[in-house]
C-alpha positions as CSV (number, residue, x, y, z in Angstrom):
1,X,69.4,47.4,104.5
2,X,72.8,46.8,103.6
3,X,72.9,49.6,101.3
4,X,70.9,52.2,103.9
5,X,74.1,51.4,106.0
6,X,76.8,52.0,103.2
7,X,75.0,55.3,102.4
8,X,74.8,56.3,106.1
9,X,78.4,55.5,106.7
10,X,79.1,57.5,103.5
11,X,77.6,60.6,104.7
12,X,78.7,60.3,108.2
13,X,82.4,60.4,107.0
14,X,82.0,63.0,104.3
15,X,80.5,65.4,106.7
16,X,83.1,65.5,109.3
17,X,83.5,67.4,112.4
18,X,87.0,68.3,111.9
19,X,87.5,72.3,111.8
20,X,88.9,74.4,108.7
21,X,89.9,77.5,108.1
22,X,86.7,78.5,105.8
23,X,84.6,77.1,109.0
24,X,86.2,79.4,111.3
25,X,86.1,82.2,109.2
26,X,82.2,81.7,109.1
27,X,81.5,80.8,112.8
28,X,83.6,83.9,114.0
29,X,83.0,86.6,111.6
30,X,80.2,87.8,113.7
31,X,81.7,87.4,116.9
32,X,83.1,90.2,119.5
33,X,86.6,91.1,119.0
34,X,86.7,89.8,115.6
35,X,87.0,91.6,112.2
36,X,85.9,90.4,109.1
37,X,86.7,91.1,105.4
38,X,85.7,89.9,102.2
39,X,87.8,91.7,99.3
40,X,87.5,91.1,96.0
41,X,90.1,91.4,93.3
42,X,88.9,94.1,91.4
43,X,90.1,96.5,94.5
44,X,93.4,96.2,93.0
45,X,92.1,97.5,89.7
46,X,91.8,101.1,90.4
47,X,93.5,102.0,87.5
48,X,96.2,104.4,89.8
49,X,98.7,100.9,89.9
50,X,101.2,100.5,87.3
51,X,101.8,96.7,87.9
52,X,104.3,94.5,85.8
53,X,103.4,91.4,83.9
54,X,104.1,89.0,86.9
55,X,101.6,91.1,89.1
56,X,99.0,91.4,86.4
57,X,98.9,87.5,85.6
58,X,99.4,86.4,89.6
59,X,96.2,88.9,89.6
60,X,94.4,86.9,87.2
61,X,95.0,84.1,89.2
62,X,92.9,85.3,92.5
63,X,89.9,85.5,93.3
64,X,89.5,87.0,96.1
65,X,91.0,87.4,99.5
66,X,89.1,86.8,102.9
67,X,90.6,88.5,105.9
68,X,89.8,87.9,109.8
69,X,91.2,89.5,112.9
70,X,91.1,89.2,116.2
71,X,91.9,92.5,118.2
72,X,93.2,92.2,121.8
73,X,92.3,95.8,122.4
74,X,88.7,94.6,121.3
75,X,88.8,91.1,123.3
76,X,90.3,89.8,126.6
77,X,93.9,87.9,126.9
78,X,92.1,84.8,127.5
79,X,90.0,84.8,124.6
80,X,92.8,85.5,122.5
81,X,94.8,82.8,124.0
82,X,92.1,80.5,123.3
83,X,90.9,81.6,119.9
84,X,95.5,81.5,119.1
85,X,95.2,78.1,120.3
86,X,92.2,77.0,118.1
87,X,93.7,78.6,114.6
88,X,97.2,76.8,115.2
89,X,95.4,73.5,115.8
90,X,93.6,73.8,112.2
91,X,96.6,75.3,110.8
92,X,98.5,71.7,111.9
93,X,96.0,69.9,109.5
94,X,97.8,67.4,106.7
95,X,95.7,70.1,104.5
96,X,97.9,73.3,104.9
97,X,101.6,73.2,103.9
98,X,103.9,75.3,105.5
99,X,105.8,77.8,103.0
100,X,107.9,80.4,105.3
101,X,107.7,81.0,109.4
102,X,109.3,84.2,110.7
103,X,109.3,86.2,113.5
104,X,108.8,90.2,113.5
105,X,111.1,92.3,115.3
106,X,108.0,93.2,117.5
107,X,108.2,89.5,119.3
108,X,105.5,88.6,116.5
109,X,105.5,85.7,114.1
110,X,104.0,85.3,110.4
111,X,103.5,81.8,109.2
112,X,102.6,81.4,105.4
113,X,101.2,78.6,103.9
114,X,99.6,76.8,101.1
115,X,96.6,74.5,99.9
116,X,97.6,72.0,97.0
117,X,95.3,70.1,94.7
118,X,96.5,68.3,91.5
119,X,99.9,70.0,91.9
120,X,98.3,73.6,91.6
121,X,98.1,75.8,94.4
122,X,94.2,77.2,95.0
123,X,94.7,78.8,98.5
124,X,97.5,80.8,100.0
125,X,97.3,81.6,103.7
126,X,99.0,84.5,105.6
127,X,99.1,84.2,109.5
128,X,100.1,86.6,112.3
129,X,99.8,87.9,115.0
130,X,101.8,89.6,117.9
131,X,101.0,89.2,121.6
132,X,100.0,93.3,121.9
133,X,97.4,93.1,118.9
134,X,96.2,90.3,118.4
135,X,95.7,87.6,115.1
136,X,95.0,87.8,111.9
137,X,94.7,85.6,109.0
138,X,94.2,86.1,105.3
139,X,93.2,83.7,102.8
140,X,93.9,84.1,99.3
141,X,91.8,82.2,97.1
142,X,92.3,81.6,93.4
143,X,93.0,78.9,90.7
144,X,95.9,77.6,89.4
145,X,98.3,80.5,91.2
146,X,101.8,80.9,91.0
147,X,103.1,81.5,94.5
148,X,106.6,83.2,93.6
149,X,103.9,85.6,91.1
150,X,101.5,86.2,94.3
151,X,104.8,87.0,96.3
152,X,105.2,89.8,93.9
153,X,102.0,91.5,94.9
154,X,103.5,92.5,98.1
155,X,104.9,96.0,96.5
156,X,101.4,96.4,95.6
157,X,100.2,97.0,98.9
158,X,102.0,100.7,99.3
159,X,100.5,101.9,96.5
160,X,96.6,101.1,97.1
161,X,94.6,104.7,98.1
162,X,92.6,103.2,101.3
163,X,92.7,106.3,102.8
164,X,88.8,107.4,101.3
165,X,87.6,104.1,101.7
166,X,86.0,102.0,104.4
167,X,89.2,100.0,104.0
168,X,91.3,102.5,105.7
169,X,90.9,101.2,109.4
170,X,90.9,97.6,108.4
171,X,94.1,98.1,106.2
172,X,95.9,100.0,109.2
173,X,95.5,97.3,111.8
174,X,96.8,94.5,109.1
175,X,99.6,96.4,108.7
């Protein structure tokens, strides 16, 4: 008996309620208002890149990146509001650690930060959003990556051709 209780306590703990990122991603990929985005690394491998050596081993690094927005033009104000509200909250978790906050000329603000485990960094998150648009968050998931290599990568982003892919739309908004 004393053991069915131990176990039970167990599981109850290890299953807890408490929201994450990955959770939110799943529960509102589907959701009006929302877009969602899996891309894998190998989209940066179209061959048309020169990157240096810092890109190419912060690129071995990553997995992949998951990417979700939240359109205004696509939703209401108070659903944004809300749905702001709810990603802050998890973002205030003991789990992320804040790396750099900044505000856009637009009146928006970009908050990135950082998953640690074992003093290696597996998850870099990139947060924004500006009262006109909307949200959007990207998680960049990897093993063992270097932030200040990841940084890097932002040069990157100019040179990628999404203009023939189904990219093209998503990539605009983001940026």
């Amino acid at each position: 008996m004393i053991k069915l209780f131990i176990a039970s306590l167990f599981f109850l703990t290890s299953c807890s309620s408490k929201d994450s990122l990955q959770t939110y991603f799943v529960n509102h990929q589907e959701e009006s208002g929302f877009m969602s985005v899996d891309i894998p690394i190998s989209f940066l491998s179209n061959g048309k890149i020169g990157f240096s050596e810092d890109q190419i081993n912060a690129i071995n690094t990553i997995d992949k990146l998951n990417v979700i927005s939240y359109s205004i033009d696509d939703g209401n104000l108070d659903e944004f509001n809300f749905q702001l509200s709810s990603v802050k909250n998890i973002l205030k978790s003991n789990t992320y650690n804040d790396l750099i906050r900044m505000g856009t000329g637009s009146g928006g603000k970009v908050k990135i930060l950082y998953i640690e485990n074992n003093n290696t960094i597996d998850e870099i998150i990139i947060f924004g959003y500006t009262l006109e648009m909307g949200f959007a968050i990207v998680r960049v998931l990897g093993n063992d990556m270097n932030l200040f290599q990841i940084m890097k990568l932002g040069s990157v982003i100019d040179q990628l051709d999404t203009q023939h892919s189904k990219m093209d739309s998503f990539m605009k908004y983001l940026l």
